[in-house]
C-alpha positions in Angstrom: 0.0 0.0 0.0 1.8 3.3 -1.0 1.7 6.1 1.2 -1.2 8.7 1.6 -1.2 12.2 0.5 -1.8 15.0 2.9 -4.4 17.2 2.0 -3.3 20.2 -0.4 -0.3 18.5 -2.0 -1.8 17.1 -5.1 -4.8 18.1 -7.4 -6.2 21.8 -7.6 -4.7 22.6 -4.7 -1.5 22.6 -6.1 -2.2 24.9 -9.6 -3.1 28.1 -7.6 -1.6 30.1 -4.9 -3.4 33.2 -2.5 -2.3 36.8 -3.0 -0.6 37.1 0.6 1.4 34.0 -0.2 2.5 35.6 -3.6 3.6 38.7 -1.9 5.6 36.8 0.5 7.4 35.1 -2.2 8.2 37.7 -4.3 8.6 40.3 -1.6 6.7 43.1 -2.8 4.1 45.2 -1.7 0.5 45.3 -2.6 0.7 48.9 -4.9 3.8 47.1 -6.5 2.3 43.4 -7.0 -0.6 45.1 -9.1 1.3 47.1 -11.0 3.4 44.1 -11.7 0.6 42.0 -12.7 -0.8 45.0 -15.1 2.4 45.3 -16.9 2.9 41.3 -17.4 -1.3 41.1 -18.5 -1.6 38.7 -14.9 -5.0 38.5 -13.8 -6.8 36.7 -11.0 -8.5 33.8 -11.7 -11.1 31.9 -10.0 -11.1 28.0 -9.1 -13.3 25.8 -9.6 -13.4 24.6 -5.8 -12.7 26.8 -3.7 -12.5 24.8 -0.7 -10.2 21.9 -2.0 -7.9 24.8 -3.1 -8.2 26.5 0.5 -7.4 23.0 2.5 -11.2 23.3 3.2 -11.9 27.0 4.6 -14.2 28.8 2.3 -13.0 32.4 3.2 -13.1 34.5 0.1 -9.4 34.7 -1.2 -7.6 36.2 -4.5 -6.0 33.4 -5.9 -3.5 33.6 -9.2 -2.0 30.6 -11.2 1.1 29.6 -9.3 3.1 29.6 -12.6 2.2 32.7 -13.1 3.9 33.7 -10.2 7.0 31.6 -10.5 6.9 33.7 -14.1 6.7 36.7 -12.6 9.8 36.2 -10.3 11.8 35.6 -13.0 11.1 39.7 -14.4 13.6 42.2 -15.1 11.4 44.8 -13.9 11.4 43.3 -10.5 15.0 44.2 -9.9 14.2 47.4 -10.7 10.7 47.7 -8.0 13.3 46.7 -5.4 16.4 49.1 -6.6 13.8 52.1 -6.5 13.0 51.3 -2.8 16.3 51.1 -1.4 17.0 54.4 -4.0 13.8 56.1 -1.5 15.1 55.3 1.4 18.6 56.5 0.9 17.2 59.5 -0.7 15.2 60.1 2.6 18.3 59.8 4.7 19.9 61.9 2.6 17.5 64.6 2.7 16.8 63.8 6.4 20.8 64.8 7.5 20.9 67.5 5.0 23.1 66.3 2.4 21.9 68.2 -0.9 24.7 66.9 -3.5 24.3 63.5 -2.1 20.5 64.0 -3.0 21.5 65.4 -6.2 23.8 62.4 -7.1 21.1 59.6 -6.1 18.3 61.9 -7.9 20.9 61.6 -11.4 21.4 58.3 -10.4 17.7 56.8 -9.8 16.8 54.0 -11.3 14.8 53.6 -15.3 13.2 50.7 -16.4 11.6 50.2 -19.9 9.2 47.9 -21.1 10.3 47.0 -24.4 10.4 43.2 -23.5 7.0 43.0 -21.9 5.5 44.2 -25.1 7.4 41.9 -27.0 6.3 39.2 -24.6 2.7 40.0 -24.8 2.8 40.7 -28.1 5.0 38.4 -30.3 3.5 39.4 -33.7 2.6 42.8 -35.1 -0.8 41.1 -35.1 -1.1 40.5 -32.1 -0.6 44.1 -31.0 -3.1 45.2 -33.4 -6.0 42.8 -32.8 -5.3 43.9 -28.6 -5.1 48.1 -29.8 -8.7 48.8 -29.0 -8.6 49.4 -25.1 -5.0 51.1 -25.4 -5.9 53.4 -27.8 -9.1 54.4 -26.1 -7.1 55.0 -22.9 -4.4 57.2 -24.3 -7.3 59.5 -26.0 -8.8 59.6 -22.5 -5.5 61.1 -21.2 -5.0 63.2 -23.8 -8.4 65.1 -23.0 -7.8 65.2 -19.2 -6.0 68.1 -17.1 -2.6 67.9 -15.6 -3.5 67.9 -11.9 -1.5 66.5 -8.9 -1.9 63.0 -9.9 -1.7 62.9 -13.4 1.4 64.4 -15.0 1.4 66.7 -17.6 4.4 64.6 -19.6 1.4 61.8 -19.8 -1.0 64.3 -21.1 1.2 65.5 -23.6 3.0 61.7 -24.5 -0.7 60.3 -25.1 -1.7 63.7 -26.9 1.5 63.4 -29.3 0.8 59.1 -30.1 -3.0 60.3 -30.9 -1.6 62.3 -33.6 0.7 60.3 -35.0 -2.1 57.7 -35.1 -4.5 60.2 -36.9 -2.0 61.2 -39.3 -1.6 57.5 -40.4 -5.4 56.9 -41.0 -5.3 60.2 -42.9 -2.1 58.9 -44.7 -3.6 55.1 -45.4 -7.7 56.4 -45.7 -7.9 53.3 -42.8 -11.3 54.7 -41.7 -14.3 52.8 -41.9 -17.1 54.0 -39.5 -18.2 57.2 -37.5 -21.0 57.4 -34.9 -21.6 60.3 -32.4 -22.9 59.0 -29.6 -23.9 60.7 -25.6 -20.3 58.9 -23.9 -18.4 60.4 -26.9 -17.3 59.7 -30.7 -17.1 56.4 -32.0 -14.4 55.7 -35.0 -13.8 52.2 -36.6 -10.4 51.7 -39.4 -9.3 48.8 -40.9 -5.7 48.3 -40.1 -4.1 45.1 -41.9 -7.6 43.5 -42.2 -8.6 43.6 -38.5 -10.8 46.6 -37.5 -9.9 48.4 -34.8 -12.4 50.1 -32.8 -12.0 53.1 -30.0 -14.0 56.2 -28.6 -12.8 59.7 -28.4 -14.3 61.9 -25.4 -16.5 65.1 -26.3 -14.2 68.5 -25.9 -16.0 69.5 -22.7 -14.1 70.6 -19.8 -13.2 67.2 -17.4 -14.2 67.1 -14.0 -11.5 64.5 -12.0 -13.8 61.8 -10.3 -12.9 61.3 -6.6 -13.8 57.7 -6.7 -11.2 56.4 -9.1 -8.2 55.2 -8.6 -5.5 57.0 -10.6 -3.0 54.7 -9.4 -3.8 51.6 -11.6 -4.9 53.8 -14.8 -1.7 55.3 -14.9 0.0 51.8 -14.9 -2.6 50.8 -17.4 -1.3 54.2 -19.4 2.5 53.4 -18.9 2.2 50.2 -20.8 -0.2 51.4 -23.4 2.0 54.2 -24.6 4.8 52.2 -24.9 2.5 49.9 -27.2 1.2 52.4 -29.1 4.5 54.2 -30.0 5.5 50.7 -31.0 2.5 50.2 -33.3 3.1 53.8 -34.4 6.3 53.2 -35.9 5.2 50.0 -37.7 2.3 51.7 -39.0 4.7 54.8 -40.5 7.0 52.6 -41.9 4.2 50.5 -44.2 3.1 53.6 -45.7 6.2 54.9 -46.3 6.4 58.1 -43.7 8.9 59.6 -42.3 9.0 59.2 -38.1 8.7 61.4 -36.2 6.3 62.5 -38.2 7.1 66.1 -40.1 5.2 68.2 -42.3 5.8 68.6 -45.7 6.4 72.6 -46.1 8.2 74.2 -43.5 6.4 77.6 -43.4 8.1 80.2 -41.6 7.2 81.3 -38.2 5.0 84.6 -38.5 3.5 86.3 -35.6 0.4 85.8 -36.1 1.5 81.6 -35.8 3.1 82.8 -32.2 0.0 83.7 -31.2 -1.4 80.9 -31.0 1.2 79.0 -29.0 4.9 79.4 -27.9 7.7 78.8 -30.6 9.2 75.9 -29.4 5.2 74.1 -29.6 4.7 75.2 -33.3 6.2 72.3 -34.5 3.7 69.9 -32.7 0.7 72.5 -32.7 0.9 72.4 -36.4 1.1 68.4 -36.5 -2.5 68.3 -34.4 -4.2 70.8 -36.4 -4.3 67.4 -39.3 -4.9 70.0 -41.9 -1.1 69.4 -44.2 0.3 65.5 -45.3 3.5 64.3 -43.7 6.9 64.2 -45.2 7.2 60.6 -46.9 10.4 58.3 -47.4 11.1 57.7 -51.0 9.8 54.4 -52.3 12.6 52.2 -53.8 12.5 51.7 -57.6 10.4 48.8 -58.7 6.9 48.2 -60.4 3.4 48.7 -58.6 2.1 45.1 -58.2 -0.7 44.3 -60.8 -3.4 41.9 -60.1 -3.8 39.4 -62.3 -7.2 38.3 -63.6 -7.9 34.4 -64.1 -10.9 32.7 -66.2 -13.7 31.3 -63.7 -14.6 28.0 -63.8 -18.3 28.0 -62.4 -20.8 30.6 -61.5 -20.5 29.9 -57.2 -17.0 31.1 -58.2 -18.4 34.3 -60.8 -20.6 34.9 -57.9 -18.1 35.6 -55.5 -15.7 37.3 -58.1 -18.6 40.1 -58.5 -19.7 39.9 -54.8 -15.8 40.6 -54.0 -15.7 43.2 -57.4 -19.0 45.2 -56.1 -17.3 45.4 -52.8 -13.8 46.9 -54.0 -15.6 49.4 -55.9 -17.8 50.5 -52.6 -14.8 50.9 -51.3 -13.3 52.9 -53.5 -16.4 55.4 -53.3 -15.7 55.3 -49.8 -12.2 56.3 -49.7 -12.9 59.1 -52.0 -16.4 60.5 -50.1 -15.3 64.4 -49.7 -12.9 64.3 -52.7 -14.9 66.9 -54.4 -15.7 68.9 -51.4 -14.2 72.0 -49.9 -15.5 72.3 -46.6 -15.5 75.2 -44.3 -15.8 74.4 -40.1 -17.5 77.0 -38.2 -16.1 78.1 -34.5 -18.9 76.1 -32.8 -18.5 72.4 -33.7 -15.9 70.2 -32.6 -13.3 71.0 -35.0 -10.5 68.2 -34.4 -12.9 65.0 -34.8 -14.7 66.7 -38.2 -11.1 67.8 -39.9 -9.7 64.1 -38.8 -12.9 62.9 -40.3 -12.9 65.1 -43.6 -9.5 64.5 -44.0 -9.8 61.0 -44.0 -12.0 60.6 -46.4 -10.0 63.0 -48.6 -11.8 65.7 -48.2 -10.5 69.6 -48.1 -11.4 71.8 -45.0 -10.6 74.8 -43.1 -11.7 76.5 -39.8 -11.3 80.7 -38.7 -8.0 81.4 -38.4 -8.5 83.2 -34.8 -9.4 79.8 -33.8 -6.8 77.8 -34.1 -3.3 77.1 -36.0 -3.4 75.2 -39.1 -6.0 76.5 -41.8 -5.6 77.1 -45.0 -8.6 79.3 -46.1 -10.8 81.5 -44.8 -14.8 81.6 -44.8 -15.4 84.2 -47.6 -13.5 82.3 -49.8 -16.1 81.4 -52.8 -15.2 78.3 -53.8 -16.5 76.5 -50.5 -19.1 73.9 -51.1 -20.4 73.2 -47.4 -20.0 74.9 -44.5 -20.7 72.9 -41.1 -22.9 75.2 -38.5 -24.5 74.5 -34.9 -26.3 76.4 -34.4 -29.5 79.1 -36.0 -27.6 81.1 -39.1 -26.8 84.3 -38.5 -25.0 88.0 -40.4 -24.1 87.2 -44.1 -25.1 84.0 -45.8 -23.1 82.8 -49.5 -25.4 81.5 -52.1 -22.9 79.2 -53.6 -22.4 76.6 -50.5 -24.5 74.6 -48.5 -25.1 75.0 -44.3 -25.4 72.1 -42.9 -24.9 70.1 -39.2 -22.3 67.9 -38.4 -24.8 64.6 -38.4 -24.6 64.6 -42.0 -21.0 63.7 -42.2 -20.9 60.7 -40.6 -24.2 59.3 -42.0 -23.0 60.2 -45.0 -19.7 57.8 -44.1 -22.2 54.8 -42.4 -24.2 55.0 -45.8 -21.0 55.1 -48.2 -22.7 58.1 -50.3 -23.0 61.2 -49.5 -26.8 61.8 -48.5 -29.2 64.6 -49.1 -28.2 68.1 -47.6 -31.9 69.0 -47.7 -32.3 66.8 -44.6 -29.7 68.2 -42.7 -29.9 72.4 -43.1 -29.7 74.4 -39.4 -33.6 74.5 -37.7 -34.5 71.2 -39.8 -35.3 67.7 -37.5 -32.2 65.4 -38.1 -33.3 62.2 -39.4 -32.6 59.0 -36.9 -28.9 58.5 -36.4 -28.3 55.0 -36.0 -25.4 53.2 -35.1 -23.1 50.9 -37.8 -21.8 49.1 -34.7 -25.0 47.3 -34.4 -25.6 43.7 -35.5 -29.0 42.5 -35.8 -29.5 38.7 -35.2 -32.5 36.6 -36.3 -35.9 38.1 -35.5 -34.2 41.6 -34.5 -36.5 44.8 -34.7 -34.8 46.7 -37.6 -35.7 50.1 -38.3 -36.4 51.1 -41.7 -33.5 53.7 -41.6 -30.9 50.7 -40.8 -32.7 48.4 -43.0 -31.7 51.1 -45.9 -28.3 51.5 -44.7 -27.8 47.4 -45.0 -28.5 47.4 -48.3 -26.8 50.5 -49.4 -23.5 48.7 -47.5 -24.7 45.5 -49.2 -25.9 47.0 -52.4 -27.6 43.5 -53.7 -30.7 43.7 -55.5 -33.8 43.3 -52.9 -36.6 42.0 -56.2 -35.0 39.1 -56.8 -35.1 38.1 -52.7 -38.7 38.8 -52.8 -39.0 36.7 -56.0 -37.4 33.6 -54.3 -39.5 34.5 -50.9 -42.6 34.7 -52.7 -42.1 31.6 -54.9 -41.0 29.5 -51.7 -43.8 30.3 -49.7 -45.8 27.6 -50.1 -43.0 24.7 -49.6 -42.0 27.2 -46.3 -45.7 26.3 -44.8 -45.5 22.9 -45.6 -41.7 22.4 -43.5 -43.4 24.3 -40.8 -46.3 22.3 -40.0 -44.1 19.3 -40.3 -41.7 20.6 -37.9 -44.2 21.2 -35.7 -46.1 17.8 -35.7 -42.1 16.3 -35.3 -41.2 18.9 -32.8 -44.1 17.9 -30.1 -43.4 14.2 -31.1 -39.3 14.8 -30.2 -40.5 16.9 -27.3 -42.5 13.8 -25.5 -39.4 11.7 -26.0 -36.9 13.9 -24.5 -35.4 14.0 -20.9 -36.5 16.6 -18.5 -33.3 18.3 -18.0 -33.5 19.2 -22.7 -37.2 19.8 -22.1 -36.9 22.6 -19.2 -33.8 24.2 -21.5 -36.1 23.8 -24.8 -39.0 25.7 -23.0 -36.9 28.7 -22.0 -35.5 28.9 -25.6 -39.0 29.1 -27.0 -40.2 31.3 -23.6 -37.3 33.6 -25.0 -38.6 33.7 -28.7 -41.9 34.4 -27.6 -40.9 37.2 -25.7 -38.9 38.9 -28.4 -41.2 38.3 -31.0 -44.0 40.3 -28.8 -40.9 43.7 -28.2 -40.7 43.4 -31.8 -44.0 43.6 -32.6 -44.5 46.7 -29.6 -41.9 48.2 -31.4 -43.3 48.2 -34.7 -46.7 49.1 -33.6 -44.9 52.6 -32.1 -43.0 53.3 -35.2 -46.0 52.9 -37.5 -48.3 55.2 -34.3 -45.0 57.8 -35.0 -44.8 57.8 -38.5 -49.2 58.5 -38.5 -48.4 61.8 -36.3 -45.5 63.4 -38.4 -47.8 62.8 -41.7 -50.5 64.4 -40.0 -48.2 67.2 -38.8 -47.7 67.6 -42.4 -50.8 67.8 -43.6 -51.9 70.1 -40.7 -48.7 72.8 -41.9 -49.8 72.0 -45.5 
């Protein structure tokens, strides 16, 4: 008979450790073990059985994969937590016996860490980095909007402020962008960046009021690694499409005083980089044909089918990329100029804003060969006959729909039409508004008779299969277990229950779409 185990030696018990026990063994304290763990991408995890894991106590405990741990001893950056403590308490003794140049030296002397190697840890592909950019690049456009205060730096304003441009300029540079919604939390923005799309939200330009309830502590470790990533991703990015980094503009104006005005001299360089409003210097391509792709015979129609699906959806595209091409587009003092000239511009279109606003544009409002002018808010003083006034709504339906839409619907006093989100996907038996069902097929563009054709000519076979399924459905459901029928039951108790929202929902569309006629008959 072989000897018994003692309980907690083998099994579960021996894959995860407590917190306390992890700071013991790496001797660190708590501020530095979760700053660790954010930099490395450790989270706590939760076990299965508590109790087997906790030698039977069922006390409520942090546990973390022990490997994890044994990983994290092993990190460079660990030398460096415990260098920096003994650096502040020398520093403190220093200061304490009133030894300045001994303070001096250790302050020249204090110890740097980078995190290079954690990003190439985390992220051992370029891929990788870009499929995991959503949440960093949402977090440094947070901190570029906030205010230097006594916890938050004003290096990290700036830093996150500077990798937002860069970033901007790219999508300008490679037309990357794919979507635009405004919404209440802020400004939603969607590119395509080597075929994965990469989704973040920029905060509305209103003044920030610091909540008292967060803690700073663990967003600004969150923000140390996430700069570091972006600038990484930044460089990559510049380098595909051939520009120069640091980025740099393409004319060097001289400094005037009215340019001083805005800003100090040594911040032109960078004011002038956020205003988006010039291209970047490029690096000269080396010599060698553009690729050409190569067209092959098709062998059946599944395979036409997809060539024209594929064909149609390259030429949307196009359209796409091209949207404000033929538009010069005037911003006035009231809307939020930097997301409307980062949208414009991406979408290659040409704008300008006063010039006692802000640095950066390149012609001014009486100029006559302005097509649109964006406005906020009721017209007022002169008016110019050859432009349009519209609000900044029409824009970015104009993006979601891939064409640019109507300006009738859009001129200062008039109701906006329904601005619906292109985030949203609608599953099976979804309430889709007629708006969004006009957007789908716009994005879509496929023909909607020859659907109804097929509907209408299957209808009668549809009726058949569903009677039969019905007759086999109760038969199946008198067979099955109790357990399949109870989950069965709450499937179709779900159905049921959607199908009635739907149909509340379409009853108050149809009772709103009766009053506005009426309306219109009543002004009439």
């Amino acid at each position: 008979m072989g000897k018994l185990r003692k309980k907690g030696e083998s099994g579960a018990a021996t894959l995860y450790i407590a917190r306390n026990q992890a700071l013991n063994k790496l001797q660190l304290s708590l501020p530095d073990f979760r700053r660790l763990c954010i930099l490395k991408g450790i989270y706590p995890v939760e076990p299965k059985n508590k109790k087997k894991v906790n030698k039977g106590s069922s006390a409520n405990r942090t546990y973390y994969y022990i490997k994890d741990i044994q990983w994290l001893a092993h990190e460079p950056v660990l030398n460096k937590f415990r260098e920096f403590k003994s650096f502040l308490k020398k520093l403190k003794k220093a200061i304490g016996k009133e030894e300045p140049r001994t303070a001096e030296k250790l302050e020249e002397n204090k110890p740097v860490y980078t995190l290079d190697h954690i990003v190439k840890e985390r992220y051992p592909t370029f891929i990788d980095a870009i499929r995991d950019l959503d949440d960093a690049l949402s977090m440094v456009v947070l901190f570029s909007s906030l205010p230097q205060t006594d916890k938050i730096e004003g290096k990290v304003v700036k830093n996150c402020k500077r990798l937002y441009v860069e970033f901007q300029h790219y999508i300008i540079a490679s037309k990357s962008l794919r979507k635009v919604f405004f919404s209440i939390k802020g400004i939603y923005y969607q590119a395509e960046i080597s075929g994965h799309p990469v989704t973040w939200i920029t905060p509305h330009s209103f003044c920030q009021d610091m909540p008292a309830d967060v803690d700073f502590r663990i967003m600004l470790t969150f923000i140390e690694f996430y700069t570091t990533l972006t600038g990484f991703v930044n460089f990559k990015l510049f380098n595909t499409v051939n520009l120069h980094y640091p980025p740099k503009l393409t004319t060097t104006e001289t400094t005037s005083d009215n340019d001083n005005s805005y800003c100090q001299e040594s911040e032109l360089e960078s004011e002038g980089l956020a205003a988006l409003s010039r291209s970047l210097l490029t690096v000269p391509k080396e010599s060698g044909d553009d690729p050409v792709i190569d067209e092959f015979p098709l062998e059946t129609e599944t395979e036409d089918e997809q060539a024209q699906k594929a064909k149609n959806e390259q030429e949307s595209l196009d359209r796409l990329l091209n949207l404000f091409s033929e538009c010069k587009i005037f911003l006035s003092r009231e809307v939020p100029r930097e997301s409307l000239v980062f949208i414009i511009r991406s979408f290659g279109g040409e704008v300008s804003w006063p010039s006692s606003l802000a640095l950066g544009s390149s012609f001014e409002e009486t100029d006559e060969t302005i097509t649109h002018q964006i406005v906020d808010r009721p017209l007022q003083g002169h008016r110019f006959l050859s432009r349009y006034y519209i609000q900044p709504q029409w824009m970015a339906d104009s993006v979601n729909y891939r064409r640019l839409l109507p300006v009738e619907d859009y001129f200062p006093g008039v109701d906006l039409p329904p601005h619906l989100s292109p985030f949203v996907k609608e599953e099976e038996g979804d309430y889709i508004p007629p708006e969004r069902q006009a957007m789908l097929e716009e994005m879509e563009e496929e023909p909607i008779e020859e659907d109804e054709k097929e509907e209408a000519d299957d209808a009668e076979t549809k009726t058949e299969t569903a009677t039969m399924t019905k007759e086999e459905r109760n038969l199946a459901k008198m067979v099955m277990p109790k357990k399949n029928k109870r989950l069965l039951d709450k499937i179709e108790y779900s159905k049921r229950k959607k199908a009635s929202q739907v149909k509340k929902l379409q009853e108050k569309r149809k009772a709103i779409d009766e009053q506005k006629t009426a309306k219109k008959i009543k002004t009439k």
